[in-house]
LOLUMTI-383002 format. One record per residue (C-alpha): x, y negated, z negated. Coordinates in pm, whole numbers, padded with zeros to 5 digits, always signed. Example, Ala and Ser with C-alpha at 12.3 -4.5 7.8 and 13.67 -1.06 7.14 Angstrom:
2
+01230+00450-00780
+01367+00106-00714
//
This chain:
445
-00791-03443+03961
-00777-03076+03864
-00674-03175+03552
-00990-03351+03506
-01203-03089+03660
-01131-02865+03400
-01170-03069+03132
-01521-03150+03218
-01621-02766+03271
-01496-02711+02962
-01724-02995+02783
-01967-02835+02999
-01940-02489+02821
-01851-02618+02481
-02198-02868+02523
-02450-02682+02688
-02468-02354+02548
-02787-02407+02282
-02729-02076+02150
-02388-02178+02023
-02459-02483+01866
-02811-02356+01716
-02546-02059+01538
-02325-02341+01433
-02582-02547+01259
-02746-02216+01113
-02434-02119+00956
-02332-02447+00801
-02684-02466+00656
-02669-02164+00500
-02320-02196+00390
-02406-02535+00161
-02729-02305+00063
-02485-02039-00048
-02277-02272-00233
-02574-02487-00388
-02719-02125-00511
-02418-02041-00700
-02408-02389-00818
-02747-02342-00959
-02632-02008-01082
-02326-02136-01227
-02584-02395-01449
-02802-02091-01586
-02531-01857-01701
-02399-02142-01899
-02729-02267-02019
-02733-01896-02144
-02390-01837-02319
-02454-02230-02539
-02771-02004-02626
-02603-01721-02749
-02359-01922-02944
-02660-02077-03079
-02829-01795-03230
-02463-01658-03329
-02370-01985-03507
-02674-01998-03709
-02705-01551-03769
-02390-01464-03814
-02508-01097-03789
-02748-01139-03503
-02512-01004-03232
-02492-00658-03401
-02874-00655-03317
-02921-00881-03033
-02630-00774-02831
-02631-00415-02830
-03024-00433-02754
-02994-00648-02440
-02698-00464-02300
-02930-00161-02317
-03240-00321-02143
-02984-00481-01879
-02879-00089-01780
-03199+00038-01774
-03331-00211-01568
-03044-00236-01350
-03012+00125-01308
-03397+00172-01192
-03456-00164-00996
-03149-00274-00899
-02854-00003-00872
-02695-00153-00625
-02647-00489-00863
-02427-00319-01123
-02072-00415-01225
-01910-00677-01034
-02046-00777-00648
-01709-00775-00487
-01698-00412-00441
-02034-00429-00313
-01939-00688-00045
-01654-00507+00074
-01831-00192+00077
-02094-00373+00300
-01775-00445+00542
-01648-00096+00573
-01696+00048+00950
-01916+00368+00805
-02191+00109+00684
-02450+00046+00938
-02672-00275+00968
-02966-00046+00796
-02747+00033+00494
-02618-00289+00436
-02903-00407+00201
-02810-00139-00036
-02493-00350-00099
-02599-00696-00007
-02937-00868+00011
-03185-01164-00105
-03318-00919-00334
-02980-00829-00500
-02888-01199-00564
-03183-01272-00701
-03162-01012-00911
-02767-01080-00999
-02836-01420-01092
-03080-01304-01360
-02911-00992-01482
-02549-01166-01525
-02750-01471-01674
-02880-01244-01937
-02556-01062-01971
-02414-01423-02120
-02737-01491-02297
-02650-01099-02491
-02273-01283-02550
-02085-00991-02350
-01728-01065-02203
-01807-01100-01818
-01744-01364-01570
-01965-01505-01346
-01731-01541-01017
-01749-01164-00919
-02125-01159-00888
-02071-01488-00730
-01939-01298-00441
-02177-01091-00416
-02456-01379-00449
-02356-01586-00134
-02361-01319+00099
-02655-01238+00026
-02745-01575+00113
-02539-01594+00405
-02620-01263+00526
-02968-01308+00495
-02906-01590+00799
-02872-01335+01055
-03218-01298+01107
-03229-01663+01240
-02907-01631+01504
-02987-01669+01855
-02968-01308+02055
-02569-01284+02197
-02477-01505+01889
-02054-01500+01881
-02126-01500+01465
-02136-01121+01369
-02312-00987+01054
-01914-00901+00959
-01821-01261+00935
-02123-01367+00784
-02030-01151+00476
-01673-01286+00453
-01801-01598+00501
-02071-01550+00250
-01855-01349-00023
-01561-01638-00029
-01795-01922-00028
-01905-01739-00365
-01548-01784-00528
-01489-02089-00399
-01778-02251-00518
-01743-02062-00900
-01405-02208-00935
-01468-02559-00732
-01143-02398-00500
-01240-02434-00136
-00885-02296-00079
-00916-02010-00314
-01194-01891-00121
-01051-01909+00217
-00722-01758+00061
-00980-01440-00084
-01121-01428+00239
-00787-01383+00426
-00646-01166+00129
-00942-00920-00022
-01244-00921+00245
-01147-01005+00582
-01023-00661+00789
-00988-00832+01139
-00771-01063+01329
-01071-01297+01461
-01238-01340+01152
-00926-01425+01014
-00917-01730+01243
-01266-01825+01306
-01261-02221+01227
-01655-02200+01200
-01683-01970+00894
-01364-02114+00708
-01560-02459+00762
-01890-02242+00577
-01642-02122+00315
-01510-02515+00285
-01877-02631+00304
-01952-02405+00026
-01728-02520-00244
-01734-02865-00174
-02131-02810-00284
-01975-02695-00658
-01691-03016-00616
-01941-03270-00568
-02199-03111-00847
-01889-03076-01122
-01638-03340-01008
-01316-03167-00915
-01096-02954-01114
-01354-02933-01413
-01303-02550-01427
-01034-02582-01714
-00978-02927-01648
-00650-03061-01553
-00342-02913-01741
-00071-03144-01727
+00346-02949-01741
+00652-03072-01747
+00891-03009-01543
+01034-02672-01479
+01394-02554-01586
+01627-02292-01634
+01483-02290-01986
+01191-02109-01831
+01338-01850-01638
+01361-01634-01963
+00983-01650-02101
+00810-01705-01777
+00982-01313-01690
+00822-01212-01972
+00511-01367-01918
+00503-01202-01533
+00670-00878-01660
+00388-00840-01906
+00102-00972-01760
+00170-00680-01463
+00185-00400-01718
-00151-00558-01871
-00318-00566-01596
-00233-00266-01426
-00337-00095-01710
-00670-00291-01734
-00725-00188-01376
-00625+00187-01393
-00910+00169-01770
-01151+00018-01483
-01094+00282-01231
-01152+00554-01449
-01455+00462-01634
-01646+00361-01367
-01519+00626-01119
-01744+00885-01321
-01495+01147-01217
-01331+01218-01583
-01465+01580-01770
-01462+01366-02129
-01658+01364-02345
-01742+01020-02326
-01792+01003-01968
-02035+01313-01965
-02227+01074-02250
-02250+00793-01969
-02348+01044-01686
-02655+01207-01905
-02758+00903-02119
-02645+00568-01957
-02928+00387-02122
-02767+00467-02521
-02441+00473-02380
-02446+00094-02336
-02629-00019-02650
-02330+00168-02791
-02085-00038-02588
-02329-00333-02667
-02261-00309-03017
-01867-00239-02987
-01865-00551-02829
-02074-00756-03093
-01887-00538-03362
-01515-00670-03206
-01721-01062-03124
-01774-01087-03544
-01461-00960-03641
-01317-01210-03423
-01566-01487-03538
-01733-01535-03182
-01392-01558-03028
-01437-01241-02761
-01795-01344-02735
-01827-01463-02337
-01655-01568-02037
-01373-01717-02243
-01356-02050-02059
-01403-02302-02385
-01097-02097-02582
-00894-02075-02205
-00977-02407-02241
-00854-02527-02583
-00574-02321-02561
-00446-02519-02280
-00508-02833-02428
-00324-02700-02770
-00638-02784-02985
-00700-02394-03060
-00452-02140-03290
-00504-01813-03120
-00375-01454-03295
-00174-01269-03147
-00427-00978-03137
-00712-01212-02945
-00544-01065-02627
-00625-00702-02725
-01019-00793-02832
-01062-00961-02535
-00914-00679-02361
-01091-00419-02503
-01432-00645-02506
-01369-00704-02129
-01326-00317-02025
-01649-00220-02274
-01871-00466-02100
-01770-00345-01775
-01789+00064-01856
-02157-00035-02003
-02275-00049-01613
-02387-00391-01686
-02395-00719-01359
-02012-00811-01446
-01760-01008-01294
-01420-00986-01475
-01251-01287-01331
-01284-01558-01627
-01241-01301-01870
-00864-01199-01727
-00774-01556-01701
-00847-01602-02064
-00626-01250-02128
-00351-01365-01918
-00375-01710-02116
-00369-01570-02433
-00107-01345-02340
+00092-01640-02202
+00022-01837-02571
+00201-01552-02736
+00492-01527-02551
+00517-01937-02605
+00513-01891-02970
+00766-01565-02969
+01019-01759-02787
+00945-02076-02905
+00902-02195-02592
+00816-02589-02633
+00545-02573-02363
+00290-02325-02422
+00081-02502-02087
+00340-02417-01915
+00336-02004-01964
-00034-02005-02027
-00091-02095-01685
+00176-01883-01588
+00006-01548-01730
-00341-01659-01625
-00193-01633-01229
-00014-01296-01362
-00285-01093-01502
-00515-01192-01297
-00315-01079-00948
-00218-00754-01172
-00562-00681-01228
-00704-00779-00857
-00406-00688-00669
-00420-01038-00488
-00143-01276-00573
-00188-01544-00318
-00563-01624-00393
-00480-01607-00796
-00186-01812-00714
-00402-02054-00574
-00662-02040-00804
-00522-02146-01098
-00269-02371-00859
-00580-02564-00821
-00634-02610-01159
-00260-02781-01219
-00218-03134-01209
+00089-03197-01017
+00333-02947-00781
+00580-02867-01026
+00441-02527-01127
+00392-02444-00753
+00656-02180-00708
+00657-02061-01064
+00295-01948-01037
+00345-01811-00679
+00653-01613-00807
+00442-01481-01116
+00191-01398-00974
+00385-01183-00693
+00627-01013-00978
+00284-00931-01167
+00125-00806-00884
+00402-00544-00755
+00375-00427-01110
+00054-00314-01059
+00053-00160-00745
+00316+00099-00846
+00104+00143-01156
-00252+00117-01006
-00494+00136-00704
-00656-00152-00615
-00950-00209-00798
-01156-00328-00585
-01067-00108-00264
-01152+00164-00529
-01436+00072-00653
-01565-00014-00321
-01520+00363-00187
-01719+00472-00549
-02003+00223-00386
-02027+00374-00050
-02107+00673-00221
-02387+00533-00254
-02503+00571+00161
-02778+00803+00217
-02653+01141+00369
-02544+01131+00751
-02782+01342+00977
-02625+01646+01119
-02632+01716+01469
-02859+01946+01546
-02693+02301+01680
-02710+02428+02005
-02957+02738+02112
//
């Protein structure tokens, strides 16, 4: 009987509190609005890059022109109107979670007005043909969304402002790479700072919500579609070390370039260039890119996805050099001060890095360590294995690759930290630089 009692008090509780199911409902709402947005967002940037290609196919030359002048406009106005959309968005999500940032300073990191404004300025980043990703400024897009749900919470609500940016900022990558388990994995891993959050069923369902909103748009696994291995061997052990092993040093060293561009802390000369004259510093970087995009024929030009792609499927001869372009095109885009996410663009280094150790060895499976060194650089240049693990986990047809990619990833990633902060933790602490002076106290008579 006692038994009973207390299961009906607790139906009682669970059923007829409003406020709590009012929050509930609010926050799944907003959660499939968060993932449909990036969705929608998702559709422009790549209605903008078959643009570019457009123009590039028919003018060979037109990047040299086009490129350098749009990168320029994109800083300007960015810098101006929108400071707080530059570079990538996760930075600016975790620097919206950080304990010194008060509910008043949030929007200077997160708001409706900074994703609209990111989904227009990255658009136009891919419409210019400059190596960026769109998953980063994903991030940064749903929680706006999701943040801007607060306002319609009941009073004593048990969802805080805190979860409502993890919740927001992992729906964004789960809904760019159709993963609903990479984003729960990059909540856990890269934005969540607390025990509860870490547990709360109701914003891992949001998170869920969200990327099942890209699934059922884009069908599942369409990101690089399905890349089918064999099974793994001994005959693997050999390249797929030197697949982790390099893809670590790669990307540590792509994050430590990162760190020190943007930081705006180096006396060089071309860092004092940026400080004074950010404007004609990135229509120069604008036209290094377009300059290293021609060379290349239109290889560098992008997010990278349709030669990630090709590679995988062995329908595209890649140079050995494409990994260096596409390095250097990545980090150039990024120093510009451009709305960048580097995400797609590391996948298609660590993939091309992964080709060439296939065709030094003469490894049989090139799939196989492509995959492998788009999990490696990728967790060397984020500093988080398990959600790059899982990311391009999610991309593999089958569980044979399952510890392989785990193990890369975690070899690449120790790399890195002994080489490199962590870029985003960084880069975040360069954002909250961006809080308006505390008041002093005032001192005593």
């Amino acid at each position: 009987m006692k038994h009973d009692l207390r299961i009906a008090a607790a139906f009682r509780r669970e059923f007829s509190d409003w406020r709590l199911w009012l929050a509930r409902s609010i926050v799944i709402a907003v959660a499939a609005a968060a993932g449909l947005t990036v969705v929608a967002f998702t559709w422009l940037t790549e209605r903008a890059l078959e643009a570019f290609f457009s123009i590039q196919t028919r003018w060979w030359w037109a990047p040299l022109l086009w490129t350098p002048m749009c990168t320029g406009a994109i800083v300007w106005l960015t810098r101006h109107h929108f400071p707080g959309a530059t570079g990538s968005g996760i930075p600016q999500v975790m620097a919206a979670l950080d304990t010194s940032v008060d509910t008043s300073s949030r929007p200077l990191f997160v708001s409706i007005k900074l994703t609209l404004a990111k989904i227009v300025l990255t658009a136009w980043g891919l419409l210019a043909g400059l190596s960026l990703g769109r998953e980063g400024p994903s991030v940064q897009i749903a929680a706006g969304v999701m943040h801007g749900a607060r306002r319609w919470l009941p009073r004593r609500s048990a969802v805080t402002e805190h979860g409502l940016l993890v919740a927001g900022g992992a729906a964004g990558i789960a809904a760019a790479f159709n993963t609903p388990l990479g984003g729960v994995m990059f909540a856990i891993e890269e934005l969540s700072r607390t025990p509860e959050q870490r547990s709360s069923g109701l914003l891992i369902s949001g998170i869920v919500l969200a990327g099942l909103m890209a699934v059922s748009t884009y069908g599942n696994g369409t990101y690089f579609g399905v890349i089918h291995v064999p099974a793994v061997g001994l005959s693997l052990l050999l390249p797929g070390l030197l697949v982790a092993v390099g893809s670590g040093v790669a990307g540590a060293l792509f994050a430590r370039l990162l760190i020190a561009s943007l930081s705006g802390g180096s006396a060089d000369g071309l860092s004092r260039w940026r400080l004074a004259r950010p404007v004609s510093f990135a229509v120069a970087c604008g036209l290094a890119v377009a300059m290293i995009g021609v060379t290349t024929d239109g290889a560098t030009f992008g997010s990278g996805y349709a030669y990630t792609r090709a590679m995988l499927e062995g329908q595209q001869h890649v140079p050995a050099v494409y990994v260096l372009f596409k390095f250097l095109a990545t980090w150039l885009t990024s120093w510009s001060g451009v709305p960048a996410g580097i995400f797609a663009p590391s996948l298609a280094i660590g993939a091309a890095l992964g080709n060439d150790v296939a065709q030094l060895t003469a490894y049989p499976h090139a799939a196989t360590l492509i995959a492998l060194g788009m999990a490696g650089f990728l967790a060397a240049a984020t500093q988080a294995p398990l959600t790059s693990f899982i990311i391009v986990m999610e991309m593999v047809d089958g569980h044979a690759m399952v510890l392989s990619l785990m193990a890369c990833a975690l070899i690449a990633s120790g790399i890195s930290r002994v080489l490199s902060r962590p870029l985003y933790a960084t880069l975040a602490q360069i954002q909250l630089r961006r809080l308006p002076p505390r008041q002093d106290a005032q001192p005593h008579g």
